[in-house]
C-alpha atoms as one frame of an Amber mdcrd trajectory, in Angstrom:
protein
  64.916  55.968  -0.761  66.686  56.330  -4.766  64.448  59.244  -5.649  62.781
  61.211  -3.369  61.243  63.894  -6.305  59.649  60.897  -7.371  58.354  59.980
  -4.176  56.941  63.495  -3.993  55.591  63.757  -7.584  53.825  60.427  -6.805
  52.185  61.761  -3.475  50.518  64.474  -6.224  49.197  62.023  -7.799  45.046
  61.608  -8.618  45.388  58.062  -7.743  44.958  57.084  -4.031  46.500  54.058
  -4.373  49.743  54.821  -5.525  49.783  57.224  -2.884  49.195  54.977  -0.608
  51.804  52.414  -1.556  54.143  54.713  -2.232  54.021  56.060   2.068  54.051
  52.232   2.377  57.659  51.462   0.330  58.946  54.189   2.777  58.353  51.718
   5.779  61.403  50.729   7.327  63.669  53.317   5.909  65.569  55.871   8.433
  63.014  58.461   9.442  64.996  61.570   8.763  64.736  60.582   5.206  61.460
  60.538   4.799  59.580  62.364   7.551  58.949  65.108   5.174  56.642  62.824
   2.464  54.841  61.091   5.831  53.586  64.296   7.330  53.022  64.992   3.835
  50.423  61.751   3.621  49.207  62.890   6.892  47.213  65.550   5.794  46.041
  63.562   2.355  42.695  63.810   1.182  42.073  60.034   1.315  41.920  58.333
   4.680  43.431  55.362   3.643  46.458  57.154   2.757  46.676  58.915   6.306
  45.816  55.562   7.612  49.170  54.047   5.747  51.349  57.392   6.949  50.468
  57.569  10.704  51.015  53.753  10.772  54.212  53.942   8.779  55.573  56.881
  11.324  54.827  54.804  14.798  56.483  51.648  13.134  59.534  53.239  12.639
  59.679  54.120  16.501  60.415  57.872  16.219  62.914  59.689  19.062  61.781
  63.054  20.604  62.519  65.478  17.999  59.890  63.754  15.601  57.477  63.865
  18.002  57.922  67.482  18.515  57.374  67.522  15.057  54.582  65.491  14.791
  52.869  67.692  17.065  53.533  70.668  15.368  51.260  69.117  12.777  48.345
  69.997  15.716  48.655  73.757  14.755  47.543  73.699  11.417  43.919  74.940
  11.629  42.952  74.356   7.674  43.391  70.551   7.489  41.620  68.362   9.769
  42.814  65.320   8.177  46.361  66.447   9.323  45.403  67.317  12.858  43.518
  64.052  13.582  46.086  61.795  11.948  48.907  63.455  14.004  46.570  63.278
  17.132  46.152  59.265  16.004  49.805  58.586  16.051  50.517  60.131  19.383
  47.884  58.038  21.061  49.047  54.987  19.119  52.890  55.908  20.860  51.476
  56.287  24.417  53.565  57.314  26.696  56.764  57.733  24.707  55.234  60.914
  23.319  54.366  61.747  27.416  57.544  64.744  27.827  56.048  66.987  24.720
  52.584  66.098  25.167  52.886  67.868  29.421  54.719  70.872  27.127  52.265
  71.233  24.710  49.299  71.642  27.704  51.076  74.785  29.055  50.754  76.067
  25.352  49.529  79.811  24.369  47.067  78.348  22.024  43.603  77.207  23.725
  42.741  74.851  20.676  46.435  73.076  20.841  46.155  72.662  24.283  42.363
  71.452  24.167  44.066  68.784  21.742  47.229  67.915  23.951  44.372  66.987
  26.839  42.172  65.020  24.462  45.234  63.009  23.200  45.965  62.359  27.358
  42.729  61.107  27.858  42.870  58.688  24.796  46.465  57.543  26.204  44.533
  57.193  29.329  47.611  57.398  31.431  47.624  57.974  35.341  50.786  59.938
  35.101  48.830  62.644  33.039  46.438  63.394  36.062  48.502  66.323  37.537
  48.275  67.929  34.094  44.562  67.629  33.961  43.888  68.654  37.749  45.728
  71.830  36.816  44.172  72.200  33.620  41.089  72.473  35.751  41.319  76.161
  36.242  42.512  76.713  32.424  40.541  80.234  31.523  39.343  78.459  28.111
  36.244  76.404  28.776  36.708  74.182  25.867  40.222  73.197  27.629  39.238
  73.172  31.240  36.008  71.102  30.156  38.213  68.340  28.550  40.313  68.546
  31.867  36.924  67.327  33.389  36.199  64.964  31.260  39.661  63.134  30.554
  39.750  62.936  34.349  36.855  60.828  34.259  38.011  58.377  31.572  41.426
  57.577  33.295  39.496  56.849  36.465  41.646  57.978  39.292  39.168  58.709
  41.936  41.734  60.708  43.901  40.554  63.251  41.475  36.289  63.321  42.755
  37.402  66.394  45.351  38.960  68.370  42.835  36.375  68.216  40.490  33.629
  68.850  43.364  35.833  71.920  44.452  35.844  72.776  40.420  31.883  72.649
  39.994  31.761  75.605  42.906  34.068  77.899  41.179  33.081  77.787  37.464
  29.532  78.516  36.598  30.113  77.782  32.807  27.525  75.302  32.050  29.606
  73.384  29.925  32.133  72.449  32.405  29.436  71.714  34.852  28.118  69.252
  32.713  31.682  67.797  31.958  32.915  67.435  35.167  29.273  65.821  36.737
  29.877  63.286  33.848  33.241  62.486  34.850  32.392  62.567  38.872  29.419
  59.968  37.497  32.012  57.326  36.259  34.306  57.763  39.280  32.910  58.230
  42.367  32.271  55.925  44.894  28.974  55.202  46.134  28.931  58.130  49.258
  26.631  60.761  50.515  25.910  63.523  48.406  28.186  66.200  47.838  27.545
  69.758  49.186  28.025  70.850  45.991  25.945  68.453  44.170  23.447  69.657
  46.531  24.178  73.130  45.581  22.991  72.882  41.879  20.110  70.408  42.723
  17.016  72.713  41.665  18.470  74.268  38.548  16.281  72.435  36.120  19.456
  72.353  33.205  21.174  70.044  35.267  18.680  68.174  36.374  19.555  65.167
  34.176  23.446  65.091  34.662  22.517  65.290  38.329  20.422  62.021  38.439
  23.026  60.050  36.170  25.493  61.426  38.556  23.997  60.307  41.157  23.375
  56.838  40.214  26.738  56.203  39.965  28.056  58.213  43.626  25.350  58.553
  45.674  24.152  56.548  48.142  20.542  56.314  50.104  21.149  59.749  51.300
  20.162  60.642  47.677  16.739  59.464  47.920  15.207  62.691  48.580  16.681
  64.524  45.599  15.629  61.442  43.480  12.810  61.230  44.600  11.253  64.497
  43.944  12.783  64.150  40.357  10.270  61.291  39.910   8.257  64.573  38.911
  10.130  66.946  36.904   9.285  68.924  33.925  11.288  67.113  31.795  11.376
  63.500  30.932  15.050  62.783  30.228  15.497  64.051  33.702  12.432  61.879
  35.281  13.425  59.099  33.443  17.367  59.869  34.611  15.938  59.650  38.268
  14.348  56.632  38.321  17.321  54.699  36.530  19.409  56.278  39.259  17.207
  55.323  42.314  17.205  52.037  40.812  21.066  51.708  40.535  21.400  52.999
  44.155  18.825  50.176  45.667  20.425  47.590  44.041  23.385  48.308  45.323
  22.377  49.409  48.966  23.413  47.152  52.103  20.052  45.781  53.607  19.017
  48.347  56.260  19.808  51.001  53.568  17.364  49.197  50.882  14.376  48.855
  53.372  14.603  52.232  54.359  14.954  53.245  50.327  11.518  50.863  50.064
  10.296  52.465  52.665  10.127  55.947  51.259   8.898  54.401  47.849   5.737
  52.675  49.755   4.497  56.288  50.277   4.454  57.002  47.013   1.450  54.206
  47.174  -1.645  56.260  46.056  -0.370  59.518  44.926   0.319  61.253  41.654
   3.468  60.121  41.062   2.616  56.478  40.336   0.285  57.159  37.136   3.444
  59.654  36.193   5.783  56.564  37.039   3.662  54.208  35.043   3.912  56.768
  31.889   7.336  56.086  31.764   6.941  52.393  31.356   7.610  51.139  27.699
   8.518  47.679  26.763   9.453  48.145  23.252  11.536  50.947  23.893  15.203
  51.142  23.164  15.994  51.826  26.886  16.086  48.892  29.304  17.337  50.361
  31.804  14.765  52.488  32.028  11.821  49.578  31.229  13.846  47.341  34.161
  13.954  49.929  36.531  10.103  50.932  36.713   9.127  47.356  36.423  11.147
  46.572  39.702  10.008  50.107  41.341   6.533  49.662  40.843   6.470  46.074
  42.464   8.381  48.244  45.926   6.180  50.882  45.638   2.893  48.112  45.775
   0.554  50.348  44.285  -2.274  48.467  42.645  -2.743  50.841  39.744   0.683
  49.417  38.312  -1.029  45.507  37.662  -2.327  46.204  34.678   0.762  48.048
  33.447   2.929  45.410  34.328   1.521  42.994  32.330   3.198  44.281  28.940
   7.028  43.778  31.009   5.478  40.123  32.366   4.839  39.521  28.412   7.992
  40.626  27.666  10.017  37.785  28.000  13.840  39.753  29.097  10.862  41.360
  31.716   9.023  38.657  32.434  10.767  37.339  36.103  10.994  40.624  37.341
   7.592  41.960  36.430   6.478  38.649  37.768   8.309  39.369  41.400   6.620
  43.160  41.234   3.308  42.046  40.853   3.339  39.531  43.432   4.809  42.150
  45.536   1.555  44.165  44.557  -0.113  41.379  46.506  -3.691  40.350  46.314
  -5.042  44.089  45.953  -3.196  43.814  42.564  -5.002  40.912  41.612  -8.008
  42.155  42.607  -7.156  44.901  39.789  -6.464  42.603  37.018  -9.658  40.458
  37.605 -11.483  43.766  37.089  -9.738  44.166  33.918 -10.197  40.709  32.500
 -13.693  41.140  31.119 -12.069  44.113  28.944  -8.758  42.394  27.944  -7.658
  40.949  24.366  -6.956  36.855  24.392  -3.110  37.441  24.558  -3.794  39.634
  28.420  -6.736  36.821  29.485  -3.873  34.387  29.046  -1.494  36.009  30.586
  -3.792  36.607  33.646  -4.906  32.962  33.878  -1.447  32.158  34.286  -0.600
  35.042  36.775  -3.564  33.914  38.976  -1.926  30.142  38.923   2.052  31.388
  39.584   0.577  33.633  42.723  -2.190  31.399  43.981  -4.553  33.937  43.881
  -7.673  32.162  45.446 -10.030  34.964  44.528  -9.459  34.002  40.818 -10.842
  30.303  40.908 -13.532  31.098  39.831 -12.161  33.037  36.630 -10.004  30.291
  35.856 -12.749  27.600  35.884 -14.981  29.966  33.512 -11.735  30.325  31.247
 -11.784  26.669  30.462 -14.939  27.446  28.144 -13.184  30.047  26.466 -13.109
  30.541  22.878  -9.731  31.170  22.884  -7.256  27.551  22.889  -4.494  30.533
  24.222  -7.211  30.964  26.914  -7.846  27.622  27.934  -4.513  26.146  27.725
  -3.203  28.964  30.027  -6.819  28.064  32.458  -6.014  24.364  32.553  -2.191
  24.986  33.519  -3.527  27.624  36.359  -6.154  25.153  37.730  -3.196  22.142
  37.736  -1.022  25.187  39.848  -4.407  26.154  42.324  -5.354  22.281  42.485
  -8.343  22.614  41.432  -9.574  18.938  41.385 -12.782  19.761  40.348 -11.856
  21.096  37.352 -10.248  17.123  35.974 -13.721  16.778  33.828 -13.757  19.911
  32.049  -9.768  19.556  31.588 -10.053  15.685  30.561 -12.833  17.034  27.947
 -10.681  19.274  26.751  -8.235  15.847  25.362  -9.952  15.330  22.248  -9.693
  18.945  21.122  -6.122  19.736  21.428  -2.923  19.568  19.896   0.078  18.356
  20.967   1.383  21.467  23.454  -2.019  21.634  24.866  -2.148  17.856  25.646
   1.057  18.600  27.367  -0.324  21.007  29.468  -3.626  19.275  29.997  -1.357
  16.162  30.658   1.122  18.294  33.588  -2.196  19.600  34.958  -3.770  15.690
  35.503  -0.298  14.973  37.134  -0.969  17.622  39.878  -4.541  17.294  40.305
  -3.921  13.181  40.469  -2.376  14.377  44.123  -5.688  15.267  44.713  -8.011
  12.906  43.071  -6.453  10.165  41.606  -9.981   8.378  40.374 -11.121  10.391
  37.828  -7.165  10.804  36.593  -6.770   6.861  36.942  -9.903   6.379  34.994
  -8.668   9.073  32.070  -5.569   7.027  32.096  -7.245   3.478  31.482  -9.312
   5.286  28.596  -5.995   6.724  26.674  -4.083   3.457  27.270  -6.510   1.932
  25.348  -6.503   4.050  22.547  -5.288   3.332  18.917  -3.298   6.550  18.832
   0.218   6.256  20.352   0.229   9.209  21.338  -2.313   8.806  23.668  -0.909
   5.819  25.092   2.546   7.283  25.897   0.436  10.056  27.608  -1.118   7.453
  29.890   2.087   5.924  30.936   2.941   9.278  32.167   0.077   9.756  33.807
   0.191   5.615  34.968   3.711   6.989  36.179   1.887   9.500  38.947  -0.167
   7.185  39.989   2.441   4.707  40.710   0.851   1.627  38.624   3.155  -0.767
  37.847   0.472  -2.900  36.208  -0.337  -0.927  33.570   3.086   0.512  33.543
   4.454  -3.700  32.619   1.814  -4.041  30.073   2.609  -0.690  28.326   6.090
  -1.666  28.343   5.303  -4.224  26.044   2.986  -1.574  23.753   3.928  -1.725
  19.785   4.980   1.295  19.571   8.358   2.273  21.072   7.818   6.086  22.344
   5.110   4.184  24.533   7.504   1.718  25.735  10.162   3.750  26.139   7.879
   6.024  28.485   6.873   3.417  30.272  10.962   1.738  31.074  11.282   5.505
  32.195   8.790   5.771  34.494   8.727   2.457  35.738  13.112   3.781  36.769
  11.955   6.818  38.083   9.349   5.320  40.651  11.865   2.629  41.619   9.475
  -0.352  41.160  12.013  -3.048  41.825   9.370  -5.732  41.198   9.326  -5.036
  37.608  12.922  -5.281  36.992  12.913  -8.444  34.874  10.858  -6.107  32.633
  13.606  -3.858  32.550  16.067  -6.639  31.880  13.840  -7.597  28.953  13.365
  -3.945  27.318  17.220  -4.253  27.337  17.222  -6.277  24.429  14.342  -4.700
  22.677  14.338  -3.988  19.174  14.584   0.031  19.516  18.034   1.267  20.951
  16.195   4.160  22.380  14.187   1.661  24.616  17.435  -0.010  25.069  19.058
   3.043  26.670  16.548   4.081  28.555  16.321   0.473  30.016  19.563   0.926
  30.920  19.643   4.243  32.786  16.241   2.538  34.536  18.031  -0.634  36.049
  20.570   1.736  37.437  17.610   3.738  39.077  16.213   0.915  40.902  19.709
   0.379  42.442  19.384  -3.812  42.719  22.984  -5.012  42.007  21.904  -8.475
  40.559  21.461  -5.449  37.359  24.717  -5.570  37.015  25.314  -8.967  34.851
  22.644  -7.753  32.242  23.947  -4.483  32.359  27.054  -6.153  31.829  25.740
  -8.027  28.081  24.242  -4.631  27.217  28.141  -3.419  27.162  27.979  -5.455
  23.770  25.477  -3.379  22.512  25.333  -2.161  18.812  24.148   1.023  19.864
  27.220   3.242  21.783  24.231   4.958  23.811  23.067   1.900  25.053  27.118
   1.306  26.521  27.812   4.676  27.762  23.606   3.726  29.582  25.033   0.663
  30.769  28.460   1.823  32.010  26.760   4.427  34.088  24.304   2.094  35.395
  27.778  -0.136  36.833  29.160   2.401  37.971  26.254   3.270  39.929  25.712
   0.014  41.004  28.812  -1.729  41.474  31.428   1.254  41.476  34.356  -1.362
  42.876  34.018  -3.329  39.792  33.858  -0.281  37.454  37.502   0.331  37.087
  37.788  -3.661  35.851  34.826  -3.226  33.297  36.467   0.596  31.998  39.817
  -1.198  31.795  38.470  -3.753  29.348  36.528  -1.096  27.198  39.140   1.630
  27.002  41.273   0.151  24.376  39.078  -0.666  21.303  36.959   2.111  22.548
  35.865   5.092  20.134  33.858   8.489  21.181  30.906   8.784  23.193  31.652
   5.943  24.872  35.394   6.708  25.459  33.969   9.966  27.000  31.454   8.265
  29.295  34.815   6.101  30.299  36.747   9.140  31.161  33.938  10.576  33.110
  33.650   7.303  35.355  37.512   7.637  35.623  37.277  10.978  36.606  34.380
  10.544  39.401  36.489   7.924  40.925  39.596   9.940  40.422  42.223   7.229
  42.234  45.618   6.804  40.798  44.664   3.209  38.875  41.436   5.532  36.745
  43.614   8.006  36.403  46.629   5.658  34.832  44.106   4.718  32.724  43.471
   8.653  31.680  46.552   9.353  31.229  47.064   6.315  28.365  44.180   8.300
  26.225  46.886  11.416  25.746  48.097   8.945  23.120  44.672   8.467  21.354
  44.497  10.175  17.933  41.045  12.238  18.550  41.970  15.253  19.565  39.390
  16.041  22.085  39.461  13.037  23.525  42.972  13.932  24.699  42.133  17.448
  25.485  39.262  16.112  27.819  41.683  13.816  29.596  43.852  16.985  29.690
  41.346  18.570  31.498  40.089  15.479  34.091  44.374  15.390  34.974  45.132
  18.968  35.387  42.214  18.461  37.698  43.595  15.807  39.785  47.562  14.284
  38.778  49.080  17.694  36.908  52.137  15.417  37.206  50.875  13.466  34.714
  50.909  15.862  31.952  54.463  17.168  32.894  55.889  13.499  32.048  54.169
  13.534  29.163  54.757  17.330  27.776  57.609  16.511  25.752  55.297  14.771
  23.134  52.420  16.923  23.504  53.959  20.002  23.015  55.041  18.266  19.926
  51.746  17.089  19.018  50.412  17.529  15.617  47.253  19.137  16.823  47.554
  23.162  17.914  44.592  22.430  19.636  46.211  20.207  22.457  49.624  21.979
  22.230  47.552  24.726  23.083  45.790  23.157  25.780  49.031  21.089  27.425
  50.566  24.685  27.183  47.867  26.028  29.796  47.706  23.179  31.815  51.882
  23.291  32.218  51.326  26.997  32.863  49.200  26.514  36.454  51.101  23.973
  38.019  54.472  24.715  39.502  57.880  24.020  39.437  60.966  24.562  37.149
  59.927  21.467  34.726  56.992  23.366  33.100  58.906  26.694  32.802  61.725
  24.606  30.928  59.346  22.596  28.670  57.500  25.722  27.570  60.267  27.360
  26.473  61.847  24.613  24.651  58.667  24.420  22.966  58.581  27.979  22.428
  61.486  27.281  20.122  59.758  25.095  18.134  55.918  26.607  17.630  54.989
  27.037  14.319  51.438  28.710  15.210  50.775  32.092  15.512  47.888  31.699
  18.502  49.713  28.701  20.157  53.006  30.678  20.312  51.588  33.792  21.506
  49.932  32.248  24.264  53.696  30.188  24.962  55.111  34.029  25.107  53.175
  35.212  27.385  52.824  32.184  29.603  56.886  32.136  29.952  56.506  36.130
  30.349  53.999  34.998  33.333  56.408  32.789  34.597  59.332  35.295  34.861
């Protein structure tokens, strides 16, 4: 430093900036120097200048005597600024400031030892948990209360019968509250505490209580949870069911039933219309929404069905409002077909549906009538429900409902034929015969699928030959998926149709049917324009013929490029000898990167080897990406020739990410 009065006049100055880079020239120089202008900056108006000074102090790696100085800083009680800054840069040193910061908690002043706890706690040390266990019994509140609460955020849970003994002795609210918070995040799950127990009735703790005891308590807590279902306040209701939640999650099995048990006779009293106030969907608590969704299913009251279909419209609610009301059982059905008369379009639906999922037999009769409704919500929902109940009398009114609907309802009225078909196939067949004949492709690609459930190759071979190709290309799929090996040469001819997307899919099919005289078409469709219809095709070998496969990949592999030098590399991987995996290992020389980081990843899977007689290079490869990747494959197989080749590449890394990750792979290793 030439000039420190100029450094000084400079920290005077109105403009924050040069203040700031003035305290950041002073980086690097010797501390004693310049101590004086950083403490200076530490109490600065701006906090960008504070920012630079506490940075600029724990760079230069101050001894002892600076941090006895630094925390002399604490005792200033008119700047703030100062205080936190100096509080900043003792938690940013950690433990080298450990020695004066177990001083400074024996101090005379309650506020400077309040702040020597809080700067443990954000150090987060175990070696500071003597201190706070003592600091327990500090005759300031404010200190003994951060004792509590620091001992909680280090988590050593050595210190759970300390703190119990500590709730006995001091009545001060405060610390009662700090040191149930702390026991909340580290006790382990036990029976209550005598003196938990002790404060259970006194209504101000009420809510620290329950959050405690979701975290500790086991099913032993049931009964104190339980009759906070009703108290007078609703953070503390709210608290309890959370916390009987938690606990029945986490309950062995003979625990949980007996936890259900003592719900189930809640069934029918005032607490369930109390429990169901507490339900809200759009509110910002979900652990609150998930936990009375769950407990209302265990406690099987029918009252909650109605309720519970805001959470089952809710779609991060939906499963497990759907697993409560079937819990409900048929008594909650019973509830919502009451309520159907009164409910909007949106509820109707969701009912329709609800009866379908459950098989509720009682609603047939609901769902038929909802096929007339107004609503297209309505009906959709009613024609999905009646496919789910198998309701084959229903395939008129649903096949009337065709010419109506757009294409998501056709979808649904289209998976509802396919179940009912099970049923009564002649009305479904008959449907079918009508939309193949249609002049709407649409139509005709929906009676292939339907052609597909019935398992009619006839119409299935003639469709196959339909003008349009999202008809054809239905019908090649189905015809693979029901295995009709006598329409194979229709197969072989859709692979050399004029849409590569028929192509393909003629491809997967012959593989389907599983008839190896596939193979030498399969084998012309390698030739293919389209790279889909090869990667189709080179599945479809594999599947059939897998000891030829290696023969075929060898030919491709070398004038291969992408997908299809993927779908080689997965066939090489699924056969995984040492001939595929020669062939892997000559794709580390390919110039697309992730080609050669996924056969990286198919040989640290099988032949690690492979990669070590090749690391040389590809720690040297122009791409961070794989020198990144070789660098973590080297890193989890073992022996002394990965060790070596990371550090020698170490040497040589130009890139910050890849050589951190070197540096602490090689720390790993030592």
């Amino acid at each position: 430093m030439d000039n420190p009065e100029k450094v000084r006049n400079a920290l005077k100055s109105p403009d924050e900036e040069l203040r700031r880079s003035v305290i950041d020239s002073l980086r690097g120089q010797d501390l004693g120097d310049v101590c004086e202008f950083i403490f200076t900056a530490m109490g600065d108006d701006s906090w960008r200048v504070r920012k630079e000074a506490v940075n600029v102090f724990v760079a230069a790696g101050p001894s002892g005597d600076f941090i006895t100085a630094l925390l002399e800083l604490l005792r200033d009680e008119d700047n703030a600024g100062l205080r936190n800054s100096a509080a900043e840069a003792v938690i940013m040193l950690g433990m080298q400031a450990s020695r004066q910061l177990k001083a400074l908690a024996g101090d005379t002043d309650p506020g400077v030892r309040k702040f020597a706890l809080d700067m443990m706690g954000g150090i987060g040390n175990a070696e500071f948990v003597p201190v706070l266990l003592a600091a327990l019994h500090d005759p300031d509140v404010n200190v003994s209360a951060a004792a509590a609460e620091h001992l909680g955020t280090i988590g050593d849970t050595g210190a759970v019968p300390e703190l119990l003994a500590a709730i006995v002795t001091h009545e001060e609210v405060f610390f009662r509250f700090s040191a149930l918070s702390a026991l909340g995040k580290l006790g382990i799950p036990a029976p209550v505490p005598e003196e938990i127990k002790q404060l259970v009735g006194q209504e101000i703790f009420s809510k620290v209580i329950y959050d405690c005891l979701g975290s500790i308590g086991d099913h032993t807590a049931a009964p104190i949870l339980l009759e906070g279902f009703l108290a007078g306040r609703k953070s503390a209701r709210c608290a309890a069911v959370k916390a009987f939640n938690r606990i029945l999650q986490r309950c062995a099995p003979p625990e949980r039933r007996e936890l259900s048990d003592s719900l189930r006779r809640l069934s029918g009293s005032e607490v369930v219309p109390a429990f169901i106030a507490l339900l809200d969907v759009e509110g910002k608590d979900n652990a609150l929404a998930e936990a009375v969704t769950n407990l209302l299913g265990v406690i099987g009251d029918a009252r909650a069905a109605v309720p519970l279909l805001a959470p089952y419209l809710t779609e991060r609610l939906s499963s497990l409002a759907l697993n409560a009301l079937a819990a409900i059982g048929p008594a909650g059905m019973d509830a919502l077909r009451g309520f159907y008369p009164h409910a909007d379009e949106k509820l109707c639906g969701a009912m329709c549906t609800l009866f379908g999922e459950l098989g509720y037999q009682a609603g047939d009769g609901l769902i038929r009538e909802a096929l007339h409704d107004p609503s297209p919500l309505v009906r959709r929902a009613a024609v999905k429900a009646a496919g789910q109940r198998g309701l084959s009398d229903c395939i008129p009114e649903i096949i009337g409902l065709l010419g109506e609907a757009d294409s998501e309802f056709r979808g649904a009225i289209i998976s509802s034929l396919q179940i009912l078909a099970r049923k009564d196939s002649v009305p479904v067949r008959a449907v079918a015969c009508r939309l193949a004949d249609s002049e709407q492709p649409q139509h005709r690609r929906d009676s292939a699928l339907l052609f597909a459930t019935l398992s009619d190759g006839g119409y299935l071979s003639r469709l196959v030959k339909d003008e349009d190709p999202s008809v054809r290309q239905a019908s090649v799929a189905a015809i693979g998926k029901l295995q009709i090996s006598s329409l194979q040469g229709i197969l072989q001819i859709a692979l050399v149709d004029e849409t590569p997307d028929v192509r393909m899919v003629a491809a997967e099919a012959l593989g389907e049917l599983g008839n190896a005289e596939a193979v030498a078409p399969l084998m012309l469709a390698l030739r293919d324009d389209d790279s889909r219809v090869q990667c189709a095709a080179l599945k479809s070998i594999a599947r059939l013929a897998p000891e030829e496969v290696l023969k075929v990949v060898r030919t491709l592999l070398p004038t291969a490029r992408g997908l299809l030098t993927i779908t080689c590399l997965e066939v090489l991987a699924s056969l995984g000898n040492d001939a595929a995996l020669g062939l892997v290992e000559t794709v580390l020389t390919n110039g697309d990167e992730e080609l050669v980081k996924l056969a990286l990843n198919i040989l640290s899977r099988h032949d690690g080897e492979r990669i070590v007689r090749n690391a040389e290079r590809l720690l040297a490869h122009p791409y961070a990406g794989i020198r990144y990747d070789t660098a973590v494959a080297l890193a989890a197989l073992p022996g002394q020739k990965t060790r070596a080749a990371l550090k020698a590449a170490l040497k040589k890394e130009e890139n910050n990410l890849v050589r951190d990750l070197m540096k602490r792979l090689v720390k790993g290793f030592a």
